[in-house]
C-alpha positions as CSV (number, residue, x, y, z in Angstrom):
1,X,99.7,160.0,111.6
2,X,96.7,161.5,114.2
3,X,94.9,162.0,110.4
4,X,95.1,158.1,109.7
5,X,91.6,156.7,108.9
6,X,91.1,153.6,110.6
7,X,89.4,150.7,109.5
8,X,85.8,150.4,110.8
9,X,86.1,147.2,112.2
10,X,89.5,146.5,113.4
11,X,89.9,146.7,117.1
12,X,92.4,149.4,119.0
13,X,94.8,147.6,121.9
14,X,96.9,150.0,124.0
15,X,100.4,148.0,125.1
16,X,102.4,149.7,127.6
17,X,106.2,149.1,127.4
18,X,105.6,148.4,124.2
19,X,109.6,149.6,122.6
20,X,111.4,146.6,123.9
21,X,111.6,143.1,125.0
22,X,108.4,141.2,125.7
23,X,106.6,144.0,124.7
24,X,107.9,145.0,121.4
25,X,106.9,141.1,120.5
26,X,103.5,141.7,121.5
27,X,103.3,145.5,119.7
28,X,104.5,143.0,116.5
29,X,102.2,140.1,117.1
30,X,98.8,142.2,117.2
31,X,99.9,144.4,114.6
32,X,100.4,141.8,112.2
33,X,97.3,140.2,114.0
34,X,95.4,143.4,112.4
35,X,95.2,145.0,115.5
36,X,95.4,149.2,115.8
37,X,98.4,149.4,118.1
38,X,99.2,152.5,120.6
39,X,101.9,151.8,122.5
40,X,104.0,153.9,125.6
41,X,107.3,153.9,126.5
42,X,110.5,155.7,128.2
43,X,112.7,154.8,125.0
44,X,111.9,157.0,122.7
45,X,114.4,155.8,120.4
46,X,113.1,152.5,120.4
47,X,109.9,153.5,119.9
48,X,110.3,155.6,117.2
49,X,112.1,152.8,115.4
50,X,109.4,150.6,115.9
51,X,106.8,152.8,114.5
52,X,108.2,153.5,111.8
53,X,108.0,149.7,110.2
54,X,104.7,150.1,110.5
55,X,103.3,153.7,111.0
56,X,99.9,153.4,109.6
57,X,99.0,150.5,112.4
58,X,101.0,152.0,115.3
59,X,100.9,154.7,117.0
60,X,103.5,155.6,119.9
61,X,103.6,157.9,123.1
62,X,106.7,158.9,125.0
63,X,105.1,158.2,128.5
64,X,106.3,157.0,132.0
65,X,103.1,155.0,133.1
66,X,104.0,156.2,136.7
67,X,102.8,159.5,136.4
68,X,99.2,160.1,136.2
69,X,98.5,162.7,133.9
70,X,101.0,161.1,131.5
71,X,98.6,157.8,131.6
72,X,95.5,160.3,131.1
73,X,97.4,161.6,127.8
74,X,98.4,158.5,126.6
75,X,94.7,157.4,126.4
76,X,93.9,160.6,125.6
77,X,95.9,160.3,122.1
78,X,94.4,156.6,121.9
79,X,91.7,157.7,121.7
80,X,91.7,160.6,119.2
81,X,93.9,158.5,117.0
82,X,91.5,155.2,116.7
83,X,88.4,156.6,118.3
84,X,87.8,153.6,121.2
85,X,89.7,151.4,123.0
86,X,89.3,147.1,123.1
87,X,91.9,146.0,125.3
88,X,94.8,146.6,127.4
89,X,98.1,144.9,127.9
90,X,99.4,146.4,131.0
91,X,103.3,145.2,130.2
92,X,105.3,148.5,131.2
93,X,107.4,147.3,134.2
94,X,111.2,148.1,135.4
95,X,112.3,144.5,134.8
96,X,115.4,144.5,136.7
97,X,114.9,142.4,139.4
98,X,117.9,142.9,141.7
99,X,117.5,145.1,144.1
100,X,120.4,144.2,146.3
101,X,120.3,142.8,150.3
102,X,117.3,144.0,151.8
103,X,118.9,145.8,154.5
104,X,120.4,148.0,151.7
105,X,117.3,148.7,149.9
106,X,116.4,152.5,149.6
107,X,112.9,153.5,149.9
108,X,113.6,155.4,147.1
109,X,114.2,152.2,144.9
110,X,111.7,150.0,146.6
111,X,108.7,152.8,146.1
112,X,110.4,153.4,142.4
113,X,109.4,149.8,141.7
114,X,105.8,149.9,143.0
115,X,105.2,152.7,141.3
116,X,106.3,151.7,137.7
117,X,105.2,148.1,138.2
118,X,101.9,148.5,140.2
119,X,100.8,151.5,140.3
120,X,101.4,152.1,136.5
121,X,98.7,148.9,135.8
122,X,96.1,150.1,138.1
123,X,96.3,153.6,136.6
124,X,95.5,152.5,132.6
125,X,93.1,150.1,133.9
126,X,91.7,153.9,135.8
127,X,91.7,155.7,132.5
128,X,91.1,152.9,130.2
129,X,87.6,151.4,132.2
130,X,85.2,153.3,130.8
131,X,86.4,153.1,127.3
132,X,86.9,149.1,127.5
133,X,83.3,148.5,129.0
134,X,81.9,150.1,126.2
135,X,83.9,147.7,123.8
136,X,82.9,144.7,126.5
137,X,86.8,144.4,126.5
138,X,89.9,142.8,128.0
139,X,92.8,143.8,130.1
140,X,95.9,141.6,130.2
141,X,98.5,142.4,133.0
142,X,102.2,141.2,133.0
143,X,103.8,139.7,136.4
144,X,106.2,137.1,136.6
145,X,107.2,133.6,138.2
146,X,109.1,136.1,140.8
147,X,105.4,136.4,142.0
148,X,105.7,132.9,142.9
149,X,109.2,131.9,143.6
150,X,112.2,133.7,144.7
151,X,116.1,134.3,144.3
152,X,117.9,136.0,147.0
153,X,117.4,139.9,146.9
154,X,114.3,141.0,144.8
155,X,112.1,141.9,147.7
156,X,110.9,144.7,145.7
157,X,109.9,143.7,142.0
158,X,108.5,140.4,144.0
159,X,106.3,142.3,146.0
160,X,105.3,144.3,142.6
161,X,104.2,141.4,140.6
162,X,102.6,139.7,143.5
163,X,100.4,142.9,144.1
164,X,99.8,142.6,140.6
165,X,98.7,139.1,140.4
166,X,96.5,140.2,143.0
167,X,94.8,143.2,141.3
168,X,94.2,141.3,138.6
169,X,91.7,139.0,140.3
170,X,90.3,141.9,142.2
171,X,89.9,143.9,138.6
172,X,87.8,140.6,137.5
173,X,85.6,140.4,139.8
174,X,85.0,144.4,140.1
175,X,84.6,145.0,136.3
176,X,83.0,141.6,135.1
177,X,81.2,140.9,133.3
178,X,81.9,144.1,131.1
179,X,85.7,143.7,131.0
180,X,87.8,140.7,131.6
181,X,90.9,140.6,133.2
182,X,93.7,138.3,133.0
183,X,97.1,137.6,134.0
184,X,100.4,136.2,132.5
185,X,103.5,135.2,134.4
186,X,106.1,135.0,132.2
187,X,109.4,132.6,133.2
188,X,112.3,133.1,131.2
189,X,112.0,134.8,128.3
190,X,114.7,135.7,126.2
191,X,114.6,139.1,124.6
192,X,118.2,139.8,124.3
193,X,117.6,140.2,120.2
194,X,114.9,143.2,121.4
195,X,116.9,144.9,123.8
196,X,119.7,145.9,121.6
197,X,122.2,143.9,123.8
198,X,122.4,140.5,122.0
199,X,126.0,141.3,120.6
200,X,127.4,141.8,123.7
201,X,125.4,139.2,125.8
202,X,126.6,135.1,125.7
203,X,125.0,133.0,124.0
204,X,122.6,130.6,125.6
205,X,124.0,127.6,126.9
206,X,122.4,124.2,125.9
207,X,122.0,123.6,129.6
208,X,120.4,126.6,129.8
209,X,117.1,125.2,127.4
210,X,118.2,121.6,128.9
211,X,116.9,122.9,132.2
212,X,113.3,123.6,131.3
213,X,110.6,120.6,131.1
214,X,110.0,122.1,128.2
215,X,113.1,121.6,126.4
216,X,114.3,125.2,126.0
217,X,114.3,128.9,126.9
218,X,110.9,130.9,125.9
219,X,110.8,133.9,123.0
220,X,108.6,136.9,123.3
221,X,106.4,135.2,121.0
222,X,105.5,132.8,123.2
223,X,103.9,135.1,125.4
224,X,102.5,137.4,122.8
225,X,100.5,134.3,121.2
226,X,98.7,133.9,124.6
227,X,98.1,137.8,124.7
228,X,96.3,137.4,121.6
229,X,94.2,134.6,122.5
230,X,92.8,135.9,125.6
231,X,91.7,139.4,124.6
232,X,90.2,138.1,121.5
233,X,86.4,136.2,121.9
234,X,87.7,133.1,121.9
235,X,88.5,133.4,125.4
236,X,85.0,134.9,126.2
237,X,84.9,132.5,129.7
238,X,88.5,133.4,130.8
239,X,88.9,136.0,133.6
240,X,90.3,136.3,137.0
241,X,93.0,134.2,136.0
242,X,97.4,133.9,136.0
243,X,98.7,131.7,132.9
244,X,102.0,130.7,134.0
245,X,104.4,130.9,130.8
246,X,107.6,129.2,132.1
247,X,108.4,126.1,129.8
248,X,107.3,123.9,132.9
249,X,110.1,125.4,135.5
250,X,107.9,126.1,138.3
251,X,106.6,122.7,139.2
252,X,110.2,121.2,138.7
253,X,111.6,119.9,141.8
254,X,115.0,121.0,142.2
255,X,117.5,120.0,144.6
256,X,121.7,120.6,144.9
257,X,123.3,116.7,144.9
């Protein structure tokens, strides 16, 4: 597969947590875009499958983004597979976000979370820089609505995606105009199909999409359309900035009767 001949003109995106959920529906959406996808995860299982449906556009690396010299060899490999690099979808993230009462929380877990969630982002964006300002290209990085809102109990992954709205402004400003940078905070997105878990897990409720301004429950496609616009030129004026993806939930007033 490292022997592939690429395509002079098609452009190389690197999607971490690409196996699964949200990300597996971006990996699909560029590839079929005609993107050259590499993509990392912890599922190597998942993928492997992947891959294979389309193993002259994808490439995949078994990495943990938390560790730096597996981020160094996953662009590494991009590299000597496609020969540059265009954009980066920083998506890798331990999505769970539970983490129990505070007073409970380990250190452990909480510095678990920051480092898959946070620190994983800012290092690909390390590794990745100088390949993406010579493309004059375009880093996207996943948070959430949990950035901006809260349930009880997810101190952690909160503080994670809030850090990471943060660095995505900071990254913006730092690498324009070279590189943009951009944001997406997805609401709820339903991957359960992607996750291998949709035989098992209830089916959506029609209150569940009744809930949403927008009249139902998002699909990874929803956020991998966006991904596409705004590292393609198109979006050429767009940096610095969080696109809330949540069918309209967070600016719905809601109070118990």
């Amino acid at each position: 597969m490292l022997e592939t001949e690429l395509e002079p003109k098609q452009k190389v995106v690197l999607v971490t947590g690409g196996a699964k959920g949200i990300g597996r529906g971006i990996v699909l959406h560029l590839v079929k875009a005609g993107w050259q996808v590499v993509f990392c995860d912890t599922d190597v299982g998942a993928g492997e499958a992947l891959v294979a449906s389309y193993p002259r556009h994808l490439l995949f690396v078994h990495a943990d983004v938390a560790s730096e010299p597996a981020v160094a060899g996953v662009i590494a490999q991009a590299l000597d597979w496609a020969g540059g690099l265009d954009a980066v979808i920083n998506n890798a993230g331990i999505a769970d976000p539970d983490n129990g009462p505070v007073e409970e929380l380990s250190l452990e877990q909480w510095q678990r979370r920051l480092d898959v969630n946070l620190t994983g982002p800012f290092l690909v964006t390390k590794y990745a820089v100088p390949h993406l300002r010579k493309a004059q290209g375009a880093i996207v990085n996943m948070a959430s609505t949990r950035a901006l809102q809260s349930e009880p109990d997810t101190e952690a992954y909160a503080a994670t995606k809030g850090g990471l709205v943060a660095l995505t402004h900071a990254l913006a400003v730092s690498l324009g105009p070279d590189i943009r940078v951009n944001c997406i905070s997805p609401g709820w997105i339903d991957t359960r199909d992607w996750q291998g878990s949709a035989e098992t897990a209830l089916p959506l409720q029609a209150s569940d999409h009744r809930q949403h301004p927008a009249g139902r429950v998002g699909t990874p496609e929803d956020i991998a359309s966006l991904v596409a616009y705004l590292i393609s030129p198109e979006a050429a004026f767009i940096t610095g900035q969080n696109f809330v993806v949540d069918g309209g939930m967070t600016r719905k007033m809601i109070y118990e009767d």
